[in-house]
C-alpha positions, 0 to 999 in steps of 0.5 A, a space after each residue: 435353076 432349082 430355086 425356079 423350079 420350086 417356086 414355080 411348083 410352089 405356085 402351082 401347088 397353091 391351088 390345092 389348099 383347102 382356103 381356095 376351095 370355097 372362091 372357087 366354084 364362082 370362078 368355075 361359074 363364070 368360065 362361060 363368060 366372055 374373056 374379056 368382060 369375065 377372065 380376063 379382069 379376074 386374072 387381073 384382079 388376081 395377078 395385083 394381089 399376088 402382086 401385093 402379097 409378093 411384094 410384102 414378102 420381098 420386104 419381109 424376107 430382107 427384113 429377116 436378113 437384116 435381123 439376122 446382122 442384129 441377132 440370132 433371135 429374131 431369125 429363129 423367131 421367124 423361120 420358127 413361125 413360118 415352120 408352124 403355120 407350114 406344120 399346122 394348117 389350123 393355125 395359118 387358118 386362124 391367123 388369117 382369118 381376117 384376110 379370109 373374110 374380108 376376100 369371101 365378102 368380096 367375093 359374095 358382093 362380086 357373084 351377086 351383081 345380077 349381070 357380069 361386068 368388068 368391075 364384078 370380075 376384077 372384084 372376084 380376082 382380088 377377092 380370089 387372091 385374098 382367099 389364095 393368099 393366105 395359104 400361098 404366103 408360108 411357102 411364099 415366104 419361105 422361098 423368098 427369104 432364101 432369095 432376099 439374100 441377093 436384094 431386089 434384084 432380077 433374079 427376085 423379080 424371076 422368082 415371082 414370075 415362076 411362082 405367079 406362072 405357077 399359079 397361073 397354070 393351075 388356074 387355067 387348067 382348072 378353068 378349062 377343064 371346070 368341075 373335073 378339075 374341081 374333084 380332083 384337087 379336092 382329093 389332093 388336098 390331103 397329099 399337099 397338106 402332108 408335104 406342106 407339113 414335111 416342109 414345116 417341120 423340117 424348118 422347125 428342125 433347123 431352128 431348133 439345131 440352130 437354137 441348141 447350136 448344133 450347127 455353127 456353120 448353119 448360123 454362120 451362113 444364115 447371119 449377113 454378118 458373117 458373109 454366107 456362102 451362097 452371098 460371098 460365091 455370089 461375089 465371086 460370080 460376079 467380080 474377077 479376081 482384082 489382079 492389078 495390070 502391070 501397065 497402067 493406062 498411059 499418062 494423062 492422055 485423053 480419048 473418048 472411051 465411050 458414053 457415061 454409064 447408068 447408075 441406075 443400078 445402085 442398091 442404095 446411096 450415101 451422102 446423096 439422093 440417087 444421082 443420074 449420069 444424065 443430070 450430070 451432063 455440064 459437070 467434069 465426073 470422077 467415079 472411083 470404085 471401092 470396097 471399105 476393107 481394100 488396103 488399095 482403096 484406102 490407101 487411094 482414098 485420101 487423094 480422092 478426098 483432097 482432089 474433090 475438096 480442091 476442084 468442087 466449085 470448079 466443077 468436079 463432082 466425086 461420086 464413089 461407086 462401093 462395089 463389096 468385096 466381102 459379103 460383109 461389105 453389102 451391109 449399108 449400116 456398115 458402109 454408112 460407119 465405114 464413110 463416117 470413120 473415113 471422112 468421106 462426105 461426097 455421094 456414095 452409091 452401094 453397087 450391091 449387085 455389081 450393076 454399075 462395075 458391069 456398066 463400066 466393065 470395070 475389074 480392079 479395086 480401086 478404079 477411076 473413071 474420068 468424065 467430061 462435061 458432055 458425058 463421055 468416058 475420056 480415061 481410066 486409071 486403076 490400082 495406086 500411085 502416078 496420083 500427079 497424072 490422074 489429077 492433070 486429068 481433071 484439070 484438062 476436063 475443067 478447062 476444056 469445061 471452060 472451067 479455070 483451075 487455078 494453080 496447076 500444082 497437085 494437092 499434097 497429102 499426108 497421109 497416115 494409118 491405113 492410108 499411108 502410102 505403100 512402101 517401096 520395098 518390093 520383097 514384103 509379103 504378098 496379099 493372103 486370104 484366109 479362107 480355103 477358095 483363094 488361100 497360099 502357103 498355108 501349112 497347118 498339117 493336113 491342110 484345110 477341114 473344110 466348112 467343119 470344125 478342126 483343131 489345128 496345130 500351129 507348125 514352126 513357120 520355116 519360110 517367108 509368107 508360111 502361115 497357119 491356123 492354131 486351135 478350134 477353127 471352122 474354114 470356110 471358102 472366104 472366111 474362117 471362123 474361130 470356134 473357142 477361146 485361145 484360137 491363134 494365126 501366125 504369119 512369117 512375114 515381111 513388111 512394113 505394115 500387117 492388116 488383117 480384115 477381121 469381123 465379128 460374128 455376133 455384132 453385138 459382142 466383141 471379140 478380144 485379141 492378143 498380137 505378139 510379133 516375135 513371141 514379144 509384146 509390140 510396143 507402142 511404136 507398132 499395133 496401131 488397132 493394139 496397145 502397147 502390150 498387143 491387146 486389142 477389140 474386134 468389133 466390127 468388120 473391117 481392116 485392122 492395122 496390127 504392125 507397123 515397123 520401121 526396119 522390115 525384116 522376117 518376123 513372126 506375127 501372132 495373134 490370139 483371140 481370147 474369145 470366140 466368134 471372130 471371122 478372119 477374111 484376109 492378109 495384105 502388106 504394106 
């Protein structure tokens, strides 16, 4: 709500910069036309402007988010810029002296028509917001890179509505109350340049603690790589915890649970160009919803793969939904590395905004949605296993497509690392998150230092599950980040398999990592992401295989990080 009312503020305090002054008094001349030939296609010619400016600024804000997951440079370098055309209005004015002239030729071409016509006036609007533009566009800017964080969304479009109504408000009062209104804001000129210049330098004052790395938490939360805050509670708004039912849907029952829902929402698609669940009317659908680093997902994924690869000709079609756990995972380049390493080669499409889940009123990771030909919902599935029932289900869709499937028999899968099935041991260690929203059992004295760095010491783990931080750390609700060389986690745990979802903060630099399982090397029939003596890379986000053991039994597990600037998201257990 704060963020609307500033844009709205922000678009009415527009009106007060020193570049709309000289457009102004045509308008002021023509406020005793008639609205529809006169008011009217100004406002329209303003509001397509405003449009275009909006728009530009939409796509440069996500371009600087973007650039944010390459490098801290180019972000600096940009907020810096903004900063300095907010300080020093002289210098908005030169850069956008070209735009300038072009709306007061406009604008001369549109007074001097002898007569007021519907062209003149939509004329003098464009012309209007050319002139307005230049000096909206820093605040503009600023406002919607904050909001670029969330993607083209409705709340975005929200967004430039208040700013637009803000606007528009100014204009109107300043039409109706013609001259009187004109004086005034010539005598708030001089307020507004003093907040504007507040704003800029307070922006250049962030760049440079962040360019001296005074504040690492600000850098953390500024990169789409290391999962901001404001993203990942974003997340956390949208999806429920992902707690797995105890039931699952009863065998492979079939009912109509509905109509297929739009996928109309998707950010973006992989493998395929934007599908419609309308033009797929005719085929047997199976959607799978998934997250990259979802130990569940993964270890689904191979059963999915095989199910399209088997019933493709005969009419199945793979569409598998993304729908991003970890801020992380919103990234597309990162999605798009993800499918290749996994082999995935049927459509993919982003759900970045939680559209599609909320479609289906889906809840869990990994989730399967069957269906049929006519468009209708006819069953569901969520988490792993009874993959022999699922697959009845296409069958029956199939044939009732008038589809023959062949063989009845299920597809036999072998699958290995992250995708091998989970162990049947039901006493292995339960999934932990690491950051301090969602964490259990951690015992590092004092708890948690939220969101600011801490030295933590690493206590003797005395019972099953116990686990702690050691060294220079900064924990954040999601995540936490390691602040120096030889920052160290360790886990008393139970299992066959230990994966950690890890990521580095800088993308372009890799982070080292030493694992011990018992103060000892793991061997080489262990660290599947390690060598024999442990050591391993971090060099993107994503689940990391660390152990793997023949005999579970209480271990502890260490792993160490020789350099800074790693990110630790969560435990899971196979």
């Amino acid at each position: 709500m704060i963020l609307f009312l500033l844009a709205y503020l922000g678009g009415a305090l527009t009106i007060v910069s020193p570049c709309i002054l000289p457009v102004l008094p045509f308008v002021f001349a023509r406020a005793d036309q008639p609205f529809v030939r006169s008011g009217l296609p100004l406002l329209i010619g303003m509001a397509i402007t405003f449009a275009g400016v909006a728009t530009l600024a939409v796509v440069g804000g996500g371009w600087v988010v973007q650039a944010n997951a390459y490098g801290r440079i180019a972000a600096l370098v940009i907020l810096g810029l903004f900063g300095l055309l907010l300080l020093f209005p002289s210098l908005a004015d030169r850069a956008t002296r070209p735009l300038v002239a072009l709306g007061a030729r406009l604008s001369q071409n549109a007074v001097g028509s002898s007569r007021s016509t519907f062209f003149s006036s939509l004329l003098l609007g464009v012309a209007t917001g050319l002139l307005w533009a230049p000096c909206a566009g820093p605040v503009l800017g600023l406002l919607l890179t904050g909001a670029a964080l969330n993607g083209a969304s409705a709340a975005t479009s929200l967004l430039l509505l208040a700013y637009a109504l803000g606007a528009a408000t100014s204009l109107a009062l300043a039409l109706l109350v013609g001259g009187r209104m004109f004086a005034a804001m010539k005598r708030s000129i001089r307020a507004g340049e003093w907040l504007r210049r507040g704003l800029g330098a307070a922006v250049l004052a962030g760049v440079i603690a962040i360019g001296l790395g005074l504040d690492t938490g600000l850098l953390t939360r500024l990169s789409l790589a290391s999962t901001a805050r404001f993203e990942q509670s974003l997340l956390d708004r949208l999806h429920p915890d992902g707690a797995m039912p105890k039931a699952m849907p009863g065998g492979d029952m079939l009912a109509d649970r509905g109509p297929f829902p739009s996928l109309a929402g998707a950010t973006g698609w992989l493998n395929s160009p934007p599908l419609a669940a309308e033009e797929l009317r005719g085929k047997v659908v199976l959607i799978d919803f998934w997250t990259y680093s979802c130990i569940n997902c993964l270890r689904t994924l191979p059963y999915v793969k095989a199910w399209e690869a088997k019933y493709r000709d005969k009419g199945l079609v793979v569409i598998g939904v993304h729908t991003p756990e970890f801020a992380f995972e919103r990234d597309p380049a990162n999605v798009r590395k993800a499918i290749a390493d996994l082999g995935i080669t049927y459509p993919v499409a982003l759900d970045n905004r939680y559209a599609i889940w909320r479609g289906f009123d889906n809840k869990y990771w990994p989730a399967h949605y069957f269906i049929d030909a006519k468009g209708r919902i006819r069953a569901a599935r969520f988490g792993e296993g009874h993959y022999a029932e699922s697959e009845r289900i296409i069958q029956r869709l199939i044939a009732e497509n008038g589809g023959a499937v062949g063989t009845m028999d299920a597809v036999k899968v072998v699958a290995t690392g992250v995708g091998e099935a989970e162990s049947s041991r039901k006493d292995r260690s339960p999934e932990t998150y690491v950051g301090y929203a969602r964490a259990a059992n951690f015992v590092s004295p004092g708890g948690f230092a939220r969101d600011a760095r801490h030295d933590y010491a690493l206590p003797m783990l005395a019972k099953r599950n116990d686990w702690a931080l050691g060294g220079a750390w900064i924990v954040g609700g999601e995540q936490a980040l390691s602040a120096a060389p030889g920052a160290r986690i360790a886990f008393r745990f139970r299992g066959r398999d230990l994966h950690l979802v890890l990521g580095a903060a800088d993308a372009k630099t890799p982070v080292r990592f030493r694992v011990t399982i018992d103060g000892k090397a793991p061997g080489a029939d262990h660290g599947l992401d390690t060598d024999a003596q442990g050591n391993g890379v971090v060099t993107g986000q994503r689940l990391y295989q660390l152990v793997r053991q023949q005999a579970p039994r209480d271990r502890i597990f260490q792993i160490e990080f020789l350099d800074p600037g790693v990110q630790a998201f969560a435990f899971t257990f196979g």
